[in-house]
C-alpha positions in Angstrom: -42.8 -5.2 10.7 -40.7 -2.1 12.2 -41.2 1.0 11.2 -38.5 2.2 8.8 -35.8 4.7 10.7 -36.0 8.5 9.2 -33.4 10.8 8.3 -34.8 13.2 11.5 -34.7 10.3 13.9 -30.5 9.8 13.2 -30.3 13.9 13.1 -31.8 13.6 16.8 -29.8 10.8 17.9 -27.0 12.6 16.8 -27.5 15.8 18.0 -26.7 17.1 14.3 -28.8 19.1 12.2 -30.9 17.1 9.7 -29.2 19.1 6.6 -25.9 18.1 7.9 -27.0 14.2 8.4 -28.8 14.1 4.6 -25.7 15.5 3.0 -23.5 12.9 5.2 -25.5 9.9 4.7 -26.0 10.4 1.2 -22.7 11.1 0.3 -23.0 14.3 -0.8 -21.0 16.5 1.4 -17.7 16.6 3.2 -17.7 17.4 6.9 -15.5 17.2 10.1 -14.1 13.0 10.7 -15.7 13.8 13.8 -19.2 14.9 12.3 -19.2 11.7 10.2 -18.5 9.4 12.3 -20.9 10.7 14.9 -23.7 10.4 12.4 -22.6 7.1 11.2 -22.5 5.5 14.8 -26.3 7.0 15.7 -27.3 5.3 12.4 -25.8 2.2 12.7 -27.7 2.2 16.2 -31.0 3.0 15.1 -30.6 0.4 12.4 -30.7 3.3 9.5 -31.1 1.7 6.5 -30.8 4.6 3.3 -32.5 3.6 0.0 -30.2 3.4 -2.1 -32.0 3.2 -5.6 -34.0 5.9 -5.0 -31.1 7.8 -3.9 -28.8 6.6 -6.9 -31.6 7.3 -9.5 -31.9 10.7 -8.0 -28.3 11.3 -8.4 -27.3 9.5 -11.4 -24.6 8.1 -9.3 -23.5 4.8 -7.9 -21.2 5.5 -4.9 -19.2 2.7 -5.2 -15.4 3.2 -5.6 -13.9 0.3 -8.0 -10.8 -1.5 -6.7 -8.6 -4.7 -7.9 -5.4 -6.2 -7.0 -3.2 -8.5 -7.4 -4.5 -11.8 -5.1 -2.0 -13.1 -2.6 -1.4 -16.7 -2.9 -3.2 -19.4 -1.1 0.0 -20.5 1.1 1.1 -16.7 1.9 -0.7 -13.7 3.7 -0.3 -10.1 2.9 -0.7 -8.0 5.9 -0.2 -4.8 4.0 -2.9 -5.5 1.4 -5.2 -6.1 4.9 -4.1 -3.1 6.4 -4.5 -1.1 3.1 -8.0 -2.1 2.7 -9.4 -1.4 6.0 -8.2 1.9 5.9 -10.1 2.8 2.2 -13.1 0.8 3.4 -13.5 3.4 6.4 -12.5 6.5 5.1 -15.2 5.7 2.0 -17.7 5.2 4.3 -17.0 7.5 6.4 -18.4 9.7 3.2 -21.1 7.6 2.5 -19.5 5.6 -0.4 -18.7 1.5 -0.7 -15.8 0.3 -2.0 -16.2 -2.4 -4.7 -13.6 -5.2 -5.5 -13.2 -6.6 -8.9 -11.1 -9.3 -9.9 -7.3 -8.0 -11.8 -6.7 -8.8 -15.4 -3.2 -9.0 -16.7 -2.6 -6.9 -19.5 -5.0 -5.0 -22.2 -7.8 -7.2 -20.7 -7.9 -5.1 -17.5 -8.5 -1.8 -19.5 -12.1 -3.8 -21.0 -12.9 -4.3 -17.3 -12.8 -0.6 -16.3 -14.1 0.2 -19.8 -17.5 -1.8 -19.1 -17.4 -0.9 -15.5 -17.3 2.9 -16.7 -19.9 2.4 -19.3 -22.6 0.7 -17.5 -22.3 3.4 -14.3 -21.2 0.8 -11.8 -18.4 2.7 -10.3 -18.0 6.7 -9.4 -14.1 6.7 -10.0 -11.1 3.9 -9.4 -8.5 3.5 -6.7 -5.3 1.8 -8.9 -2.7 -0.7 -7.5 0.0 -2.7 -8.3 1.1 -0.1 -11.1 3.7 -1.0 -13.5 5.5 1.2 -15.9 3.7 2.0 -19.4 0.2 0.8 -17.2 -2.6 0.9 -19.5 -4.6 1.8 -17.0 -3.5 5.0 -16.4 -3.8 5.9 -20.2 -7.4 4.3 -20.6 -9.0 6.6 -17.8 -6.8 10.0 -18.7 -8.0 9.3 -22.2 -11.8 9.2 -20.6 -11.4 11.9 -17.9 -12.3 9.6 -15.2 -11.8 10.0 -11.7 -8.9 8.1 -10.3 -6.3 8.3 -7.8 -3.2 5.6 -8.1 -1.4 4.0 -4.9 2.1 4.2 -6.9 3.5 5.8 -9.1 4.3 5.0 -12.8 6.6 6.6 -16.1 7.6 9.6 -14.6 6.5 12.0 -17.8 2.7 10.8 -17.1 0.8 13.2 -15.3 -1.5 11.8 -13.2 -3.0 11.6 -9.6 -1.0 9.0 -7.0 -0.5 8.3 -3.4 3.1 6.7 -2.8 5.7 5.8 -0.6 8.8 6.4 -0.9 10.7 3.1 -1.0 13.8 4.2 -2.5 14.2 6.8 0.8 13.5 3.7 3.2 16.5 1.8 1.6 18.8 4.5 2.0 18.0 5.1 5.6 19.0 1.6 5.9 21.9 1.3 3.9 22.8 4.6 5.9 22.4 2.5 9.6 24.4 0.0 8.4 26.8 1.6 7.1 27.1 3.7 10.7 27.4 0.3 12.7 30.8 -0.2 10.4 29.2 -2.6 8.0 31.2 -2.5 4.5 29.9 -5.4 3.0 26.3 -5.4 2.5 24.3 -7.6 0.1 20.4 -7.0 -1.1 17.7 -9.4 -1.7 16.0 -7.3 -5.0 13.3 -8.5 -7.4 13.3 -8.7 -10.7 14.2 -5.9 -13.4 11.1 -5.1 -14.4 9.0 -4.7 -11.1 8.6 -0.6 -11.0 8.4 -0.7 -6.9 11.0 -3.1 -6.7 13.6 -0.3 -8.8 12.3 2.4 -6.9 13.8 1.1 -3.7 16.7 -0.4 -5.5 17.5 3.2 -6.3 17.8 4.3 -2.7 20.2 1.0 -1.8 22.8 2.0 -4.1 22.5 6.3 -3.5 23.3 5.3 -0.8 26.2 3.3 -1.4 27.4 5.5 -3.4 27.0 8.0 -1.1 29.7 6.3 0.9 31.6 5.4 -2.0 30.9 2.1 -1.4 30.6 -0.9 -4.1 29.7 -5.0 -3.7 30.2 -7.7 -6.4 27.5 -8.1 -8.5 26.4 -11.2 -7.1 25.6 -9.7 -4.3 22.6 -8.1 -5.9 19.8 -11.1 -5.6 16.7 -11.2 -8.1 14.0 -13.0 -7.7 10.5 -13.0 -6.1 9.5 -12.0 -2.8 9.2 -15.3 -1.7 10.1 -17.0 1.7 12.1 -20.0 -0.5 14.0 -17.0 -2.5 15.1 -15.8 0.7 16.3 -19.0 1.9 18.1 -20.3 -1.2 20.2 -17.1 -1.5 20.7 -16.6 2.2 22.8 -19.8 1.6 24.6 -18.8 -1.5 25.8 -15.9 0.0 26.6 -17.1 3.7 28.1 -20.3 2.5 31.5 -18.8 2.1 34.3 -18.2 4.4 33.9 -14.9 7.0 36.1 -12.8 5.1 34.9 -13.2 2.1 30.6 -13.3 2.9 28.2 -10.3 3.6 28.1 -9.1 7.1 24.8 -7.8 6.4 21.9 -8.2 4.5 18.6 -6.4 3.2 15.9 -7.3 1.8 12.5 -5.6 -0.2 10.0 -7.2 1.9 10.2 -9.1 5.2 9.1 -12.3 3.9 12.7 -12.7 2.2 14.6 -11.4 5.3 12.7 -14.3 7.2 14.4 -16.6 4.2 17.7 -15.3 5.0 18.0 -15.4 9.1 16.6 -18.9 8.9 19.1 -19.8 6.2 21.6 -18.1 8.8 20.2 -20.1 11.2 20.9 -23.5 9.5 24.6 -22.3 8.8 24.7 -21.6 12.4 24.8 -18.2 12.3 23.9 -15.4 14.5 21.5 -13.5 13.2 22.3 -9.9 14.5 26.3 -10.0 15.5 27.3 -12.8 12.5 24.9 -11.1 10.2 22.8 -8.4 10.3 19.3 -8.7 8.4 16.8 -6.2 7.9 13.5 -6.7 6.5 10.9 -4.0 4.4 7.1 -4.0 5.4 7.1 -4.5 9.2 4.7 -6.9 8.8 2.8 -7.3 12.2 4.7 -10.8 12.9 8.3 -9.2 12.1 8.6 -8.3 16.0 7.9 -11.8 17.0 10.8 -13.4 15.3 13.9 -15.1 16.4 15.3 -12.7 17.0 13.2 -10.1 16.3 13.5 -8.4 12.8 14.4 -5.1 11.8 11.9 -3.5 9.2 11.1 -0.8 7.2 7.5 0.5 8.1 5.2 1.6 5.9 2.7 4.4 6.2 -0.3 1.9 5.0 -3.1 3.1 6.4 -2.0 6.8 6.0 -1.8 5.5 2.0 -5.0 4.3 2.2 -6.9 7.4 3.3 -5.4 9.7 1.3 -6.2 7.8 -1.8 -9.8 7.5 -0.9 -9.9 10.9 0.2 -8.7 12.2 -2.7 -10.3 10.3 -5.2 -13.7 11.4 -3.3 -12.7 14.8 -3.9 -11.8 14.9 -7.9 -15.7 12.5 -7.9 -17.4 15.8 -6.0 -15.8 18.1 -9.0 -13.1 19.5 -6.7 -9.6 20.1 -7.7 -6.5 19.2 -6.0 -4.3 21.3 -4.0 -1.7 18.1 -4.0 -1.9 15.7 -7.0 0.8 13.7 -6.3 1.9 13.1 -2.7 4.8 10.8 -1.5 4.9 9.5 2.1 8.2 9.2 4.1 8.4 5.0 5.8 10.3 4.6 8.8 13.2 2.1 10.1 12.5 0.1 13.1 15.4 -1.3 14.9 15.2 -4.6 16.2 17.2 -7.0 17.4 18.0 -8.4 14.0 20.1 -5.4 13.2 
């Protein structure tokens, strides 16, 4: 049987001071990304192996961060969930904590799940997602000062710690484009009413119609799911009608129902990009593979990710924030779709 690797060995490999590598590897400290990752890489060499009951006993901590979501269905993928995650699992390493997944609950059931999670000491604070308006989440943990930071945010009069982006300022900047290229008759691909991201980007698509004192029919406004069959079935309602009297462009609130609408385009015989423009939201890694390729609004996912673990680490280590609520700017990437 090896011998078990010390805390002195890593320090060595390292080149680090052995103070600096305890307080790293046991989570306890927050140093240069550089610093960390260093120390991480000479203990994942040596084959470092922390014990972690002793240290959690000592600490009267867990250093796990509790996370659910939404699951993604079994025909569909969700690149931006993927991306997310990889991003919160590195930067919580990174300060010595594991992220732990739990499965989501739909309504008051979910606040019982953090509930027991909080009582029995399983988790050191909460990452949130998929927040809704009125989310009992957000009132369950304020109500038991627990550490949590939100990826979205939620009523507006709730204070409350949250990473965001800002989807209503990515439709505008496309509304905007199209609008430059001399489109006047634009039609959106929404989801329904009640979805809280859904109406923060709806917001932005008609600022900035009204911007340019612009106004479509109301059937031109498309609820339903983000689903690639959505996108289809109305790409064909709205296409099917004579050139003067269709959209010349259309957007969407995720690229899976732009894909729906250039292939219903396609089946019209269309041209996607001079018959109709169609731009997508995500910029989901197979968007620029497309035929053609589609036009998207990028998100800042990772970015997203690592401030939400970074700042959730900081309110669990008793620090306050200099930023409690911090909205990221996406970007429009032009393809040949648009």
């Amino acid at each position: 049987m090896s011998e078990r690797v010390t805390l002195k060995q890593v320090a060595a490999k390292a080149g680090i001071s052995y103070q600096t590598v305890s307080k790293v590897l046991n989570g306890s400290n927050q140093v240069a990304r550089e610093t960390a990752e260093r120390i991480l890489s000479a203990a994942r060499e040596l084959g470092y192996r922390p014990n972690t009951m002793a240290r959690n006993l000592r600490s009267q901590r867990s250093w796990m961060i509790g996370y659910s979501w939404i699951p993604t269905p079994p025909n569909q993928v969700n690149h931006i969930l993927d991306l997310f995650l990889t991003s919160m699992v590195q930067e919580a390493e990174a300060a010595g904590y594991h992220l732990l997944p739990f499965p989501y609950q739909e309504g008051e059931e979910q606040v019982e799940t953090y509930r027991e999670m909080i009582d029995s000491g399983r988790v050191d604070g909460f990452v949130l997602s998929s927040v809704e308006y009125d989310d009992p989440r957000i009132q369950f943990l304020l109500s038991r000062q627990f550490p949590f930071v939100a990826f979205g945010r939620s009523n507006p009069e709730i204070d409350f710690p949250y990473v965001d982006i800002d989807g209503g300022a990515g439709m505008r900047m496309t509304v905007d484009y199209l609008i430059k290229k001399g489109h006047r008759r634009i039609a959106v691909l929404a989801w329904p009413e009640n979805s809280r991201v859904g109406n923060d980007r709806m917001g932005g698509f008609f600022e900035a119609l009204n911007n340019a004192a612009l106004s479509i029919p109301t059937e031109w406004v498309m609820r339903g799911e983000g689903t690639y069959e959505f996108g289809l079935k109305s790409g064909l309602h709205l296409l099917s009608t004579s050139p003067d009297q269709r959209p010349t462009a259309i957007v969407t609130l995720n690229d899976t129902q732009a894909i729906g609408a250039m292939v219903a385009a396609h089946e019209l015989n269309l041209t996607v990009g001079s018959d109709v423009d169609v731009i997508g939201f995500d910029d989901a890694p197979m968007s620029q593979y497309l035929y053609p390729p589609l036009s998207s609004i990028r998100q800042p996912i990772r970015e997203a990710g690592r401030l939400c673990v970074e700042q959730l680490i900081k309110l669990m280590e008793g620090e306050s924030l200099i930023e409690r609520q911090i909205l990221l700017n996406p970007k429009l990437i032009i393809r040949a779709s648009a």
